[in-house]
N, C-alpha and C positions, 0 to 999 in steps of 0.2 A: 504494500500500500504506500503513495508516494506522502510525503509532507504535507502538512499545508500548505498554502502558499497564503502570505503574506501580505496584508492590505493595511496600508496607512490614509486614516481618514484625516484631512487637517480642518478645524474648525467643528466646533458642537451648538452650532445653532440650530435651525429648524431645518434647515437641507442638512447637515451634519448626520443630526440625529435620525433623519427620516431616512438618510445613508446605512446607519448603523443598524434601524429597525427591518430595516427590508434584507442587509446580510442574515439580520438573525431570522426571519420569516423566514428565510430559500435554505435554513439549514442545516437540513434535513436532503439537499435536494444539488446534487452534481459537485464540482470542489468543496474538499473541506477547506475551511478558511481561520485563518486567527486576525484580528483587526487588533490596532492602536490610533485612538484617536486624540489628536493632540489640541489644546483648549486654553488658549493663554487667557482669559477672564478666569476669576475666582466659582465660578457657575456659569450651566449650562445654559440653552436659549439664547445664545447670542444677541440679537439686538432687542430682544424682548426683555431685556434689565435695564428700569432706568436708577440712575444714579445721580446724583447732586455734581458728579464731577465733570470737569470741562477740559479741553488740554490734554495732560500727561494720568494716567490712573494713578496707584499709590506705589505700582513696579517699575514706573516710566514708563510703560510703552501707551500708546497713544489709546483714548479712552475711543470702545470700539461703537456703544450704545447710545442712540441719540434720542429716546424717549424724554419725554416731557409732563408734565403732570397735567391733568384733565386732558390725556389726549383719548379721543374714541375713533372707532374703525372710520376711515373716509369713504370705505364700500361695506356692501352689504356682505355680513357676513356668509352671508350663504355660498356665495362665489367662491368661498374659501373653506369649505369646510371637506374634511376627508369624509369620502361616501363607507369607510367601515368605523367610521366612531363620530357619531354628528352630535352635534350642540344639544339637541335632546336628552339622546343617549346619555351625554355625560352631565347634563343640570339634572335631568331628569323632569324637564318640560319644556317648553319651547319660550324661548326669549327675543327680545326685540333684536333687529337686525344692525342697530350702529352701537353694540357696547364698547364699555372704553377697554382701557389697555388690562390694565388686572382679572377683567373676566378673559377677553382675549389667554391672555398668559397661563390662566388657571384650567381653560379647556388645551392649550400646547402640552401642561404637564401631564394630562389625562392621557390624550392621547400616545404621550409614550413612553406612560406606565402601561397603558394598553398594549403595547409593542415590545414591553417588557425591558425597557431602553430608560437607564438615570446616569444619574453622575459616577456609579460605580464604574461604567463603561468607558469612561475620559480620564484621562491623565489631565486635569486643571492646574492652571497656573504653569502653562507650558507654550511657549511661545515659538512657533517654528523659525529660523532663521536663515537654513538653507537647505534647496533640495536638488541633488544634480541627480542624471542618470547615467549609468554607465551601457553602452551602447552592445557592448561585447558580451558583459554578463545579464544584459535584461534589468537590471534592478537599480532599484531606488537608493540614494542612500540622505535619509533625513536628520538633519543638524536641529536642536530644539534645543532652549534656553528652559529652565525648572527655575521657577522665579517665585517656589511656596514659601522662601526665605527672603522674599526681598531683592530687588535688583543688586544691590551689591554683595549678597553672597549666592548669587545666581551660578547656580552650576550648567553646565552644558554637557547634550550627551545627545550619542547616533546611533541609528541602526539602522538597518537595509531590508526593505520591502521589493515585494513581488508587482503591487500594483500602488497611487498614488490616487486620490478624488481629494481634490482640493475644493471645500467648500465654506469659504470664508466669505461671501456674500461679496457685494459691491454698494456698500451704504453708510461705508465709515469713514471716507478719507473725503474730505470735500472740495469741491472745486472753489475755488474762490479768485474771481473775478478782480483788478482792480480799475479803480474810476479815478480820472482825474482830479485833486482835490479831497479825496476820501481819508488821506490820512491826516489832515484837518479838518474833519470834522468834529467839533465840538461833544457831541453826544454818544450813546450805547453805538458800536458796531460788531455785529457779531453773525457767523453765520449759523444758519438752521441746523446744525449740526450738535453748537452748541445753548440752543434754546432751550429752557428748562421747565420757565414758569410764566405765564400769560400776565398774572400781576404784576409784576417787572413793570409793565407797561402803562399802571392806573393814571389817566388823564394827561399820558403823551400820545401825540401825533406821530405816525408809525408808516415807515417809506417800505414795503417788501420787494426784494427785485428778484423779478422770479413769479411767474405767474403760473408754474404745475401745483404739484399736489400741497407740496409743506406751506408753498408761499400762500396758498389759497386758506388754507387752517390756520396758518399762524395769524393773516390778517385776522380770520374771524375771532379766533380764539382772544387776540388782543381785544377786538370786538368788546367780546364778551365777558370781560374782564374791566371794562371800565377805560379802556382808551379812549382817547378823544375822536378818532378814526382817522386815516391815513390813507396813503397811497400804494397800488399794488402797482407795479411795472413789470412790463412785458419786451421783449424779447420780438417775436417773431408777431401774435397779433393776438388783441386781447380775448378774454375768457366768455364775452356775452351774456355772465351773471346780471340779476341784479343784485348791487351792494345792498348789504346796512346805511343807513342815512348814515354821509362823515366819509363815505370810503369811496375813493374813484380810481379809474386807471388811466394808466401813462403810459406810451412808448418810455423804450429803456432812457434809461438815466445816462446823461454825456457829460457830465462833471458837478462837483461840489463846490458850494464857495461857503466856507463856516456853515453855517446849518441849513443853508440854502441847496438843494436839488435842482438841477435843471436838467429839462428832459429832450428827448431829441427832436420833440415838435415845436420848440421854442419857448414853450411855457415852465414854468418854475415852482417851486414849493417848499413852504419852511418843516422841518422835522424834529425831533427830538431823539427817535433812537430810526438805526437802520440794520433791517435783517437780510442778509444773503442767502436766500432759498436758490442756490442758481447749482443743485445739485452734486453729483460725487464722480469721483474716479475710480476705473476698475485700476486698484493697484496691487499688484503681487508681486512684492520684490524679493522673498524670499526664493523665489522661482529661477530655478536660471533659463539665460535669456532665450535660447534655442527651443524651449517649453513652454514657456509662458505666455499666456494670453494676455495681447495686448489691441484693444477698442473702444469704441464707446459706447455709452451706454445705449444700443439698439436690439432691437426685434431681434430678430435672425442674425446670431452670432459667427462671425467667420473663424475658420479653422476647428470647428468639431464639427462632428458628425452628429444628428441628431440630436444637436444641441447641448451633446455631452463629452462626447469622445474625443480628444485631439487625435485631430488627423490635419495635421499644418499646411496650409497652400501657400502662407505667407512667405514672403522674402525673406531667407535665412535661418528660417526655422525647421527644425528636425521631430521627425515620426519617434515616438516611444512605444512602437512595437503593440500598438492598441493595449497599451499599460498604463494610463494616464487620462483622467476625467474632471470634467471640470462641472460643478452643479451649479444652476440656481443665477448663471450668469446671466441672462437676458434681461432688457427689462422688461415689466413684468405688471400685465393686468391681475392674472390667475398668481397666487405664491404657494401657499401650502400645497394646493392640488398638484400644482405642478414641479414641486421638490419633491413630492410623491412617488411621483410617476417618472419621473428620473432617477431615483432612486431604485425602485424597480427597474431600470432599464440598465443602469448599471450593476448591480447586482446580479442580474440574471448575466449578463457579459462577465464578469468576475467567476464565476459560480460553472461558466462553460455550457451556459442553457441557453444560450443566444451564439446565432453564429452570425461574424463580422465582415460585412460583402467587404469583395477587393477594394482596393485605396481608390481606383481610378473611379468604382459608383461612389464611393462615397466623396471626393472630390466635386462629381457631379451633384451630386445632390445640396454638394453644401452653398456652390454658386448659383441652383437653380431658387433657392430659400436667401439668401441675400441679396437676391437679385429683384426679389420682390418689396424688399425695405424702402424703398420710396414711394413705391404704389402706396403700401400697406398703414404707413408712416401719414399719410396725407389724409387720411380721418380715422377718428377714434375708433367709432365702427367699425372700417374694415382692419383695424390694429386689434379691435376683442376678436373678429371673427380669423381670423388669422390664427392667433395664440391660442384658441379655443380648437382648431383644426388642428394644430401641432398636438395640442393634450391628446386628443383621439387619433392619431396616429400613433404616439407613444402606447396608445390603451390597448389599441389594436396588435402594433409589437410586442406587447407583454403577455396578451391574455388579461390583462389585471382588470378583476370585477368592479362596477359601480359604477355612477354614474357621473362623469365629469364634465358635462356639458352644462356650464353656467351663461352661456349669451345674453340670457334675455333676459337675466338679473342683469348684467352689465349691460345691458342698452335701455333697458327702465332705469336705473338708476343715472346712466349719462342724462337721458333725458329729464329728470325732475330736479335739474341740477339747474336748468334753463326756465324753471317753469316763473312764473309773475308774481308769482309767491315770497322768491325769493329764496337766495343762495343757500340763508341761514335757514331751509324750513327741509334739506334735503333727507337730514337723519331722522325726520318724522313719519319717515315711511314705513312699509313694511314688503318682505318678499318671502317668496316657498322657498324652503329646502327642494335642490334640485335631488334627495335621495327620497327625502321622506313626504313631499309634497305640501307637508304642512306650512301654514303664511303664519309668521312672526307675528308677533302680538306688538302695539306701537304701544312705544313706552308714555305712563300716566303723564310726564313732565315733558315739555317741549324741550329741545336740547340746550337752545340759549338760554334756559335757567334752570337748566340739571348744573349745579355746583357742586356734587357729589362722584367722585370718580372710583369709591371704593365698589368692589365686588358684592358684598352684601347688601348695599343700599340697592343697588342695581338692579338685584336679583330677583330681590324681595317688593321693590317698589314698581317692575314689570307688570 
C-alpha cells in the first residue's frame, strides 16, 4: 500500500476550511491523504473575526480581518447558504434574510462542526513565508513562521508536500489610491479596510470614494449612525440609488485643498473624514514567482483551470504538474457556495476521482472563460448569470448534490436596491431558501434602526 500523499492547505478561513471539510468527506474514497493547514491568525474563519485592530496584529504581521461593528449581510442570505446544512437547519427556524455578522459567523461555525472540521485541524499562529516547488521531485517545500510566542521568539520550520491549495482569500491587502493634496488633508483618512465603527463618524460630513459594495455601506452605515451625510464618489458611473436626505454622488475626486474635495466635474465639497473603499489586491508573496497568481480582481480568473487549478498560460510562469490550486480567487457574487464547490473539485483531483484533460483543453478553456470578462463585466446580470453557470458546471463535474442555483435571489435583490423606496429600505426584504423553498421572515425593526448587532437580539426579535 503506497503512503499518503501529502496536502498543505494554506489559510483557514471559509474556502480553507471548506478545503479541509470536503478532504475529510472523500475519505473514505480513492488516495489516502494526510493534510497540514497553516493559519497565521490566533482563530479560524478568517475574515469572519472582527477585531479593534488596525495596521500591524499583536505578531506584526499585517491585521488580515476587516469586519466592523453593526455590519449585516449586503445580500440575501440565501444566495449563500450551503444546500447540506441551511440556516434552518442550524437556528432551527427560519430567519430574516440580511442578518448581521455574528449570526453570519455562528451559522460558518455550525457548519463545520457539521463537517467535523475546528481548530484542532490548523496549526494557528502560523504564518507561511515561502513556498517553492521542486520541479524534478514533484513537491512542495513550505517555509512557515510559529508566531504562538510572539514575533520575536518566532520560530521557523518546513516540510515538503505532495500537493499545495492556497486559500488565503483576496480581501486583506488594500489598494489604496492616492489624490493630489490628500496628505493634507486636515481630517480622518482611512481606508475601508480599516473601518471599525460607524460612530466615529457622529455629525461629520463623510466623502467615500468608491462607489461598490463597502463604499455603498459605509456611507449608509455612517448614515445611520448620526452623520451629517456626505458624498459617495465614483469611478466609472454612479450607482442610481436613491440616497438618504445629506448624501449625493460625485465623479471621482481630482485633488484636495485642506478639507476641501474637488471633483472631476468641477464642482467641490467640504469634508470632515474620508474613506477609501477603492478595494484590494490579490497579493501572494509568499508564493514564488513562477507559481503565483498574479491579477485583478475579475470574473474569470487566468491561468487555472476551472477556476482552481494552475495551469499557467502567462509569461514566465511554470506548470506544477496539476499539484497546485488556488481557491476562492475570483471575484465573487456566490462565496460560501462557491468555496464549496471548489473545494469538492479539488478534493476529488487530490483524492485521484477526477481525471485532469490535457494542458492544451484546459488552456483552451481557460481563454474561452476570460475571454468572456468584458461581455460579462458590463452588467451585473449577466456577471450573477455567469458565476451562477460556473457553480453548475462545477456541480455537474462533481456529482455534488443540492441545489446551487441562486439567480433570482441575486437579480431581486439587485433590483430592490433601485426601487423609490430607497437604498436604505433594501434589507427589509425577504427571499426563499433556494434548498428548502421556505421565504424568510422580515425582521420586526427596519434596518436603519436595528442598533443591535448581537446574535441573540436578532434571533429572538425575528
Amino acid at each position: 500500500m503506497s503512503d499518503p500523499v501529502r496536502v498543505c492547505v494554506i489559510g483557514a478561513g471559509v474556502s480553507g476550511l471548506c478545503m479541509l471539510g470536503m478532504l475529510k468527506k472523500y475519505k473514505d474514497q480513492g488516495r489516502a491523504v494526510t493534510v497540514t493547514c497553516y493559519e497565521k491568525q490566533d482563530v479560524i474563519l478568517g475574515l469572519w473575526n472582527f477585531t479593534w485592530r488596525t495596521g500591524m496584529d499583536k505578531t506584526g504581521e499585517p491585521v488580515h480581518a476587516s469586519q466592523y461593528r453593526d455590519l449585516f449581510s449586503n445580500g440575501p442570505k440565501e444566495a449563500i447558504e450551503f444546500p447540506d446544512y441551511t440556516y434552518e437547519q442550524h437556528f432551527g427556524k427560519a430567519i430574516p434574510s440580511f442578518p448581521p455578522r455574528s449570526v453570519l459567523r455562528d451559522y460558518l461555525v455550525g457548519y463545520f462542526n457539521h463537517l467535523g472540521v475546528g481548530e484542532e485541524d490548523v496549526l494557528l499562529n502560523h504564518s507561511v513565508q515561502s513556498v517553492t516547488y521542486c520541479e524534478k521531485t514533484k513537491k512542495f517545500t513550505v517555509t512557515a513562521l510559529n508566531l504562538s510566542k510572539g514575533n520575536d521568539k518566532a520560530t521557523s520550520l518546513s516540510d515538503v508536500f505532495d500537493y499545495c491549495v492556497v486559500s488565503i482569500g483576496h480581501f486583506s491587502i488594500p489598494n489604496v489610491p492616492e489624490f493630489p493634496g490628500l496628505d493634507s488633508f486636515p481630517g480622518r483618512v482611512m481606508h475601508s479596510h480599516d473601518f471599525r465603527n460607524a460612530r466615529e463618524f457622529t455629525g461629520q460630513r463623510v466623502l467615500t470614494v468608491g462607489n461598490s459594495y463597502s463604499g455603498e455601506d459605509m456611507m449608509l452605515q455612517t448614515k445611520k449612525f448620526g452623520a451629517k451625510g456626505g458624498t459617495i464618489s465614483y469611478r466609472s458611473q454612479p450607482t442610481g440609488f436613491k440616497w438618504p436626505e445629506g448624501i449625493d454622488e460625485r465623479p471621482l475626486v481630482s485633488r484636495f485643498d485642506g478639507n476641501t474635495a474637488h471633483f472631476s466635474d468641477g464642482t467641490s465639497g467640504e469634508y470632515d473624514a474620508v474613506i477609501l473603499a477603492t478595494g484590494y489586491l490579490v497579493h501572494i508573496p509568499f508564493m514564488e514567482w513562477e507559481y503565483r497568481l498574479q491579477c485583478p480582481t475579475i470574473l474569470n480568473v487566468p491561468d487555472l483551470y476551472r477556476g482552481v487549478l494552475w495551469t499557467p498560460m502567462s509569461e514566465g510562469k511554470k506548470s506544477a504538474d496539476n499539484r497546485l490550486f488556488y481557491i476562492g480567487m475570483q471575484d465573487q457574487w456566490y462565496t460560501f457556495t462557491l468555496f464549496q464547490l471548489q473545494a469538492v473539485w479539488i478534493a476529488q483531483a487530490i483524492k485521484g476521482l477526477k481525471e485532469i484533460p490535457p494542458v492544451e483543453e484546459c488552456h483552451a478553456e481557460i481563454t474561452l472563460w476570460t475571454g468572456t470578462n468584458p461581455e460579462v463585466t458590463s452588467c451585473p446580470y449577466k456577471a450573477i448569470q455567469s458565476q451562477t453557470d460556473y457553480l453548475l458546471r462545477m456541480q455537474a463535474d462533481t456529482d455534488f448534490e443540492g441545489e446551487f442555483d441562486a439567480h433570482q435571489q441575486f437579480f431581486d435583490w439587485k433590483k430592490s436596491k433601485v426601487d423609490d423606496a430607497g437604498i436604505q429600505e433594501y434589507r427589509n426584504r425577504a427571499y426563499p431558501s433556494p434548498t428548502t423553498g421556505t421565504m424568510a421572515p422580515v425582521h420586526s425593526t427596519p434596518w436603519m434602526d436595528l442598533m443591535d448587532d448581537g446574535i441573540d437580539a436578532y434571533i429572538n426579535a425575528a
